[in-house]
C-alpha positions as CSV (number, residue, x, y, z in Angstrom):
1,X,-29.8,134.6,59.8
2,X,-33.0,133.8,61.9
3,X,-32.2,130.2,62.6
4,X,-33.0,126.8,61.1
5,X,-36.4,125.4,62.1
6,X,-38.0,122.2,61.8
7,X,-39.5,120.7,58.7
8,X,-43.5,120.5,58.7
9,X,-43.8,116.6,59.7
10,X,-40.7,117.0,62.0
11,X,-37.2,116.3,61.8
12,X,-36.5,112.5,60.3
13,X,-34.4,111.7,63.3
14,X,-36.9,112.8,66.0
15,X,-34.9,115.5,67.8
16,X,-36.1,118.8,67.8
17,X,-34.2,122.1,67.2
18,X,-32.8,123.0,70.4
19,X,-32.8,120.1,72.0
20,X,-29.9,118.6,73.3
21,X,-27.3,116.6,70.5
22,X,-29.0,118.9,68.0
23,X,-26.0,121.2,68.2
24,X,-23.0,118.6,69.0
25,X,-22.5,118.1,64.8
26,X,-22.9,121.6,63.6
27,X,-22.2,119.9,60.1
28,X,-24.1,116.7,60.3
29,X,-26.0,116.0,57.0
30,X,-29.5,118.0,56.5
31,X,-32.3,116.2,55.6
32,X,-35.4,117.1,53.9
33,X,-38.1,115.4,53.7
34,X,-41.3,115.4,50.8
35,X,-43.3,117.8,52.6
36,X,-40.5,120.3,53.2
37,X,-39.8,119.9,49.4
38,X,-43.7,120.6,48.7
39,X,-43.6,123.7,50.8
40,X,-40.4,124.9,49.8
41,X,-41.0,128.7,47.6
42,X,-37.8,128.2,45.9
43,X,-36.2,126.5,43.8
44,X,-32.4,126.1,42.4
45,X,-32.1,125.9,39.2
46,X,-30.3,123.1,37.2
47,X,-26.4,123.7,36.0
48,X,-27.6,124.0,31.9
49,X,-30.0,126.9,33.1
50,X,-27.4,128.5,34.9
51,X,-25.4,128.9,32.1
52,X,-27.1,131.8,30.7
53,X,-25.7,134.5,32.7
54,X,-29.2,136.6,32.8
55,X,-31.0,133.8,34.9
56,X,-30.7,134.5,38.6
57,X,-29.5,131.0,40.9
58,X,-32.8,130.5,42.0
59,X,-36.6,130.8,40.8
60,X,-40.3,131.1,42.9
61,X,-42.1,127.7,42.4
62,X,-45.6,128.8,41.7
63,X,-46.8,124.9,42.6
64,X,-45.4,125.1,46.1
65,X,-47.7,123.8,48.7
66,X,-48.0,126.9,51.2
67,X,-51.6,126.2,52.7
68,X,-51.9,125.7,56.1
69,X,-48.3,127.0,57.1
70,X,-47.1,130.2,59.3
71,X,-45.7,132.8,57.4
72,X,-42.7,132.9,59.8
73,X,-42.2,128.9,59.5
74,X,-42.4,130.2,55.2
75,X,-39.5,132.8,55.7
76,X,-37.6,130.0,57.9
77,X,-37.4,127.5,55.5
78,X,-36.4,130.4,53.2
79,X,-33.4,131.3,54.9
80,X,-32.9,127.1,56.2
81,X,-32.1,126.7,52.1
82,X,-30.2,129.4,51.9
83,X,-27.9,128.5,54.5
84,X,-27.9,125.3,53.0
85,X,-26.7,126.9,49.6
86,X,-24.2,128.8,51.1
87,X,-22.5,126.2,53.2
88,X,-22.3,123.9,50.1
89,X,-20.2,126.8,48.4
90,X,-17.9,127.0,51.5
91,X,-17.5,123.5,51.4
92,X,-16.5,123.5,47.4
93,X,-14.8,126.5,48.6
94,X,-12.8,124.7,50.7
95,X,-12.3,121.5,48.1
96,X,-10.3,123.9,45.4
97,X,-8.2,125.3,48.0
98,X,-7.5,121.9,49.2
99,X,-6.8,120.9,45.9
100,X,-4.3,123.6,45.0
101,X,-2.6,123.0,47.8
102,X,-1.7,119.8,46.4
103,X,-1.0,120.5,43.4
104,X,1.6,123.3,44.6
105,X,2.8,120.0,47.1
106,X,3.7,118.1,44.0
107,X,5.1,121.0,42.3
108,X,7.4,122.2,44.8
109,X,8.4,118.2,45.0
110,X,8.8,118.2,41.2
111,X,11.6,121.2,41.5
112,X,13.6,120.0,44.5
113,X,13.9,116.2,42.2
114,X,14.7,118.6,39.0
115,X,17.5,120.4,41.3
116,X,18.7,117.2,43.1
117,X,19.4,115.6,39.1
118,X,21.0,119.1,38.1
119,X,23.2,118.9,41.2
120,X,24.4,114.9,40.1
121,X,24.7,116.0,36.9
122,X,27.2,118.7,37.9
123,X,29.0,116.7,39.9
124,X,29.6,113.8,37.6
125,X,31.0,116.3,35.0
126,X,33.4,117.6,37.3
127,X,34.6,114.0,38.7
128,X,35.3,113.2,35.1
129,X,37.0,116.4,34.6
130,X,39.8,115.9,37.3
131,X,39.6,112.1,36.3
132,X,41.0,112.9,33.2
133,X,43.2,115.6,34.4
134,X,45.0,113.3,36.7
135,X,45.6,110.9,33.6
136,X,46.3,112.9,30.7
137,X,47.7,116.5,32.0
138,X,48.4,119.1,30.6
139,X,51.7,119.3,29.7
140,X,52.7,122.9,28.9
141,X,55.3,123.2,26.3
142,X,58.6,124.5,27.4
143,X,60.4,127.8,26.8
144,X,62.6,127.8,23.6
145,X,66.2,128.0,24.8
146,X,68.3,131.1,23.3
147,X,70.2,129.9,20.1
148,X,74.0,130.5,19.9
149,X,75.3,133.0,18.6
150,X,77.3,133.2,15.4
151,X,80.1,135.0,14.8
152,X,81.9,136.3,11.7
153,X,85.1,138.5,11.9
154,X,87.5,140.1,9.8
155,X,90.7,141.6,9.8
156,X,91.5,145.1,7.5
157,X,94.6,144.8,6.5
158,X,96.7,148.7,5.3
159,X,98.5,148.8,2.1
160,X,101.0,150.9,4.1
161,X,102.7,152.0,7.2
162,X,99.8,153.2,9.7
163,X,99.5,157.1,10.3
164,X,100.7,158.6,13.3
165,X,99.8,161.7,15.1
166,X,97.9,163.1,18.1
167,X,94.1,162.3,18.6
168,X,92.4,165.2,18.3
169,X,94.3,165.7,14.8
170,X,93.4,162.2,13.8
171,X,89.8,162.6,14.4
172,X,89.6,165.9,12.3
173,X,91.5,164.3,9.5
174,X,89.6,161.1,9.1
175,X,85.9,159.9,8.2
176,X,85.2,159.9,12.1
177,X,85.6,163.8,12.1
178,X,81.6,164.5,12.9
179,X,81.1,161.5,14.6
180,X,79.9,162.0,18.6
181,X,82.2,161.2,21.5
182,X,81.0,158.0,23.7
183,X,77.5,156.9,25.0
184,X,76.0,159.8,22.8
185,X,77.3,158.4,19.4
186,X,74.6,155.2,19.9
187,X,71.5,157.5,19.4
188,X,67.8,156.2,19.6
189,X,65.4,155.9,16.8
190,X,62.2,157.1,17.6
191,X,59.8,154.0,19.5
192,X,57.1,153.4,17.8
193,X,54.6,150.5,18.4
194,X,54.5,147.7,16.3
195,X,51.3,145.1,15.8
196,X,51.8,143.3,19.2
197,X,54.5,145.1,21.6
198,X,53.6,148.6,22.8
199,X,55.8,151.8,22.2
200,X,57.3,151.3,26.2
201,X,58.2,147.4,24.8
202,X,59.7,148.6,21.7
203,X,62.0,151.6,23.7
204,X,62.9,149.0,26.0
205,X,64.5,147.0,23.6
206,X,66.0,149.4,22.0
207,X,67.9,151.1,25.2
208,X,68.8,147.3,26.2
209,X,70.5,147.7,23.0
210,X,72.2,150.8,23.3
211,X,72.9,149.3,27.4
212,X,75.0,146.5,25.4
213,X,76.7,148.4,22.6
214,X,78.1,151.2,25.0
215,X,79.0,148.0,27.6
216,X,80.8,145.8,25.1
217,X,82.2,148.6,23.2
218,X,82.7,151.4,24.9
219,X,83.6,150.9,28.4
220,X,87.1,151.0,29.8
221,X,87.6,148.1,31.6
222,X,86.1,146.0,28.7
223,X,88.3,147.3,26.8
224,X,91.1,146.8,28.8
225,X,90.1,143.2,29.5
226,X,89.6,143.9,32.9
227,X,86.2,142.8,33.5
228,X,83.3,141.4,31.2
229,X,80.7,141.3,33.7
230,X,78.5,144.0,32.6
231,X,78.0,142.5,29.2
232,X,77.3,139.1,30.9
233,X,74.4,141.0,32.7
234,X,72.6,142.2,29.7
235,X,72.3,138.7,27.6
236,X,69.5,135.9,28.4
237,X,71.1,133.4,30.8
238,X,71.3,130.5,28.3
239,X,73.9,132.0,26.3
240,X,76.5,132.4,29.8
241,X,78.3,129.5,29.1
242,X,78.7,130.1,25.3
243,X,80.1,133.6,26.7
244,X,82.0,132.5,29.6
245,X,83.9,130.2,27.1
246,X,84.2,132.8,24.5
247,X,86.0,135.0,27.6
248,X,88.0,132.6,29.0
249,X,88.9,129.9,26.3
250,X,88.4,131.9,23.3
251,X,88.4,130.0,19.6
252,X,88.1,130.6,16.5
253,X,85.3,128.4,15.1
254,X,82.4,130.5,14.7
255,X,80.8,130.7,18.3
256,X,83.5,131.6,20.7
257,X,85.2,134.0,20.0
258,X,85.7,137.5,22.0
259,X,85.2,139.7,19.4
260,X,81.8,138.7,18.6
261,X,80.4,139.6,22.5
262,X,82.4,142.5,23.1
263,X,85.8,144.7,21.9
264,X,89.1,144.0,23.6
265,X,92.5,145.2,23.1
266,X,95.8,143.2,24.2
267,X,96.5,144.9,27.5
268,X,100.4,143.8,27.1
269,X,100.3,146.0,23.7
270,X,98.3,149.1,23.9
271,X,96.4,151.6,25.4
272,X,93.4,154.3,24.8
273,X,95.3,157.0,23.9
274,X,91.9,159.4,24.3
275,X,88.6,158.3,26.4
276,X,86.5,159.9,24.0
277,X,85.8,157.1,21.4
278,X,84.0,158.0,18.3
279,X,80.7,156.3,17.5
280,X,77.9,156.5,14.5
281,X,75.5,154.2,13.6
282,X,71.4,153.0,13.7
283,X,68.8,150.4,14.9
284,X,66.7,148.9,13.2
285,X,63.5,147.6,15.1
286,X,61.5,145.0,13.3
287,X,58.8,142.5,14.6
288,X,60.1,138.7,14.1
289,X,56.8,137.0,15.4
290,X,53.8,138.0,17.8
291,X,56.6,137.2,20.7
292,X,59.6,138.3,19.6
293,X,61.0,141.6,18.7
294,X,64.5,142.0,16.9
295,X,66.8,144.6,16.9
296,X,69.6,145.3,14.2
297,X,73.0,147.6,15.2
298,X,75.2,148.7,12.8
299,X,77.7,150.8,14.2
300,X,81.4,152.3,13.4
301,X,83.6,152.8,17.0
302,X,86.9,155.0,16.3
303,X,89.7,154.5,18.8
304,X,92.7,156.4,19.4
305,X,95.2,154.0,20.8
306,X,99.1,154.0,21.8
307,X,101.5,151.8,22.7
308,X,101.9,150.8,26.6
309,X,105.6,151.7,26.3
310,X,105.5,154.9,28.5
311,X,108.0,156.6,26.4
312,X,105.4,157.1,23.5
313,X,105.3,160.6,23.3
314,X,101.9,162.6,22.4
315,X,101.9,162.1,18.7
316,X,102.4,158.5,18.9
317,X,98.6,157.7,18.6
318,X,97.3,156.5,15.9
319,X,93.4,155.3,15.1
320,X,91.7,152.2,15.1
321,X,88.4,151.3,13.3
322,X,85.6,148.7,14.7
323,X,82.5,148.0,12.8
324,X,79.8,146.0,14.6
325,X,77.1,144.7,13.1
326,X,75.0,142.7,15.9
327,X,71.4,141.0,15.8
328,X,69.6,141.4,19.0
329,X,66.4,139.1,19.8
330,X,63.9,139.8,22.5
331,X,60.9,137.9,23.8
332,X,58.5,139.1,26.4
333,X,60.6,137.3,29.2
334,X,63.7,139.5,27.8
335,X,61.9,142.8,27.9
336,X,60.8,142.4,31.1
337,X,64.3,141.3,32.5
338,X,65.9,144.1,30.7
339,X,68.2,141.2,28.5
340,X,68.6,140.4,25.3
341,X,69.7,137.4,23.2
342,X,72.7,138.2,20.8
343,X,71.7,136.2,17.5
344,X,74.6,136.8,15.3
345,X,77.7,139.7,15.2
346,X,79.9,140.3,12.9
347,X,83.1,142.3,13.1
348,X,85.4,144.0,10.9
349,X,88.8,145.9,12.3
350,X,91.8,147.5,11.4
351,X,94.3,148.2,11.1
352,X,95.4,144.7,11.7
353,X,97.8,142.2,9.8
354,X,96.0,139.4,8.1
355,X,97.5,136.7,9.8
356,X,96.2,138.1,13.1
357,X,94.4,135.6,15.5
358,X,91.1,137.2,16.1
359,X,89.5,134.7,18.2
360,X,90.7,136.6,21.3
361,X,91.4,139.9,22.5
362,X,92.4,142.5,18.5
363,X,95.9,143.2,18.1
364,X,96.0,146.6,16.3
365,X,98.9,147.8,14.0
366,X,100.2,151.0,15.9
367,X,101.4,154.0,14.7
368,X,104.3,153.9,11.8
369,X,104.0,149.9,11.7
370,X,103.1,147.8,8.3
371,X,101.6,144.5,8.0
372,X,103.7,141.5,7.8
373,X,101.1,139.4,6.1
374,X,98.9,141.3,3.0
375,X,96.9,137.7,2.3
376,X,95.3,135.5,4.5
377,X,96.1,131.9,5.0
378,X,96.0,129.1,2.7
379,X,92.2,127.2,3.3
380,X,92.3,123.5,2.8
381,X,88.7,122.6,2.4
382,X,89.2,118.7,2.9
383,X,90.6,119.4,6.5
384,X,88.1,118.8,8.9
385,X,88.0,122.1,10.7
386,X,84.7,124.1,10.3
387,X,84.2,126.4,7.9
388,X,83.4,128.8,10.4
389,X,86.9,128.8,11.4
390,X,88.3,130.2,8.3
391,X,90.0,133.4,9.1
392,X,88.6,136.3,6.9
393,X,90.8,139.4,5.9
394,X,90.5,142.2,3.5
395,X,92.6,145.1,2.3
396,X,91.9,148.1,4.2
397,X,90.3,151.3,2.1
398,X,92.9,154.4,2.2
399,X,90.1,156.5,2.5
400,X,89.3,155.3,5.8
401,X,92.7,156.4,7.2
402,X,93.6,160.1,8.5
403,X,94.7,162.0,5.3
404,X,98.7,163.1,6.0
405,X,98.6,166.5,7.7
């Protein structure tokens, strides 16, 4: 740009371009006087004619007084209004900008208020919550307890003297002649998975149950009445003192008796005559509820016992017969504990006399011997003694003894 210059009459103010103070306020207010608008060749145009895109931002006045002035002053005042246009622009220029930044000001304060309410918001929600939770909470509901087992037993009574004979003879002559020696008599069921326990849940069950069978019925200090610590092992902890009862103080009223946790023979009286004990039966795997699985056993035990007079010779043996029947319940707690809760068993055995106690350990008839007592016991049922504690016989089938030689 050339450089402003002073109007034709002079500036209003009386200082001259270059003089000193004429360049202290670069952005002091321009003034132009009547003459300067006379001689002026150009000419803005208004906003309405702006508005057709076609017309340029300015026009030639064809009025404008130009007589008598230097070209050069012309051209100056030329580029004087053009500098005049363009510092107007920077100046609205400068307005929007100012403006936005304000806005954005108010924005930003807009969304730090928004946050700051969100934030209270939050936190009343979660004083409320613990509020509550320290006055009403939540009380989980306990763990069922393991119901007791019931037990139902009875004695097979012969019609005559018990056969006698050696035990591999006895075996091959009675209904236990295919039936496998020991642990391998209790066989497994295939495992398959039922609607909510897995096929490792479901074979876990059923070799806890197999575990307990060959414990309580197969072992020989159980038997012998030794020890009943590995059946104790293998039940859900609530039912230990319904068993240590059943053990120690045995009775005959439905709940504790021996027979229904585990087979044991009168020490004082007899003896496994062979090791070998003969086993058949199944399991049955069913699911009771979304938690609980249930097992059934039903299983036939053959023993070959003697007397504990050590002058028995060999062909004193003679066979006993055990059928189990036992109702195993597990929940999630049990399979994972390798336990089980016994739900009810129930026992038959025999040869035995009718009036034989079997609330504790079974007194077998032995080899040669007939029962005293065919019948059970008169049952007064107006005597105050549970039902439960009825004692139970039946006649023993002669089919289920060893056919005579």
């Amino acid at each position: 740009m050339a450089g402003s210059v002073d109007p034709p009459d002079g500036t209003p103010d009386g200082t001259p371009e270059g003089f000193p103070g004429r360049g202290e306020d670069e952005y002091r207010p321009v003034v132009f006087d009547e003459s300067f608008v006379r001689a002026a060749r150009l000419q803005e145009r208004s906003a309405r004619e702006r508005m057709d895109d076609d017309a340029p931002a300015v026009r030639s006045r064809p009025d404008a007084d130009h007589d008598g002035l230097d070209p050069a002053l012309d051209r100056d005042a030329e580029y004087e209004y053009a500098y005049d246009l363009d510092r107007r622009h920077h100046w609205r220029t400068t307005r929007r900008r100012v403006r936005g930044r304000r806005r954005g000001h108010g924005h930003t304060a807009g969304t730090r208020v928004g946050a700051l309410i969100l934030v209270l918001l939050v936190a009343t929600v979660f004083a409320a919550a613990i509020h509550l939770g320290s006055r009403y909470p939540y009380q989980p509901s306990p763990d069922p307890s393991a119901e007791p087992l019931r037990i139902t037993l009875v004695a097979l009574t012969p019609t005559g003297p018990v056969p006698g004979g050696r035990p591999g003879d006895l075996y091959a002559r009675s209904p236990a002649a295919q039936y496998r020696p020991g642990a391998a008599g209790v066989a497994l069921p295939p495992a398959r998975r039922t609607a909510h326990f897995s096929e490792g849940q479901v074979m876990t069950a059923l070799t806890t149950a197999k575990d307990f069978l060959v414990r309580s019925s197969l072992d020989p200090d159980v038997l012998a009445g030794t020890t009943a610590r590995p059946v104790r092992l293998l039940l859900d902890p609530d039912q230990h003192p319904q068993f240590d009862r059943s053990v120690d103080s045995p009775a005959a009223d439905g709940s504790h008796a021996t027979g229904g946790w585990l087979v044991r023979f009168d020490p004082a009286r007899v003896a496994l005559a062979d090791p070998g004990v003969r086993v058949r039966g199944t399991l049955r795997v069913t699911e009771a509820s979304v938690d609980t699985l249930e097992i059934t056993s039903d299983h036939t035990f053959a023993y070959a016992l003697r007397p504990v007079d050590p002058g028995t010779g060999p062909d004193g043996a003679s066979l006993f017969t055990v059928r189990r029947e036992l109702r195993f319940r597990f929940d999630r707690d049990d399979l994972r504990m390798h336990r089980a809760e016994l739900v009810t068993s129930h026992l038959q055995a025999g040869p035995m006399d009718c009036s034989a106690d079997l609330s504790g350990a079974l007194r077998p008839l032995l080899a040669g011997r007939r029962p005293t007592t065919a019948v059970p016991p008169a049952t007064d049922p107006y005597a105050p003694t549970p039902v439960a504690a009825t004692r139970l016989c039946a006649a023993l089938s002669p089919d289920s003894q060893p056919s005579p030689p």
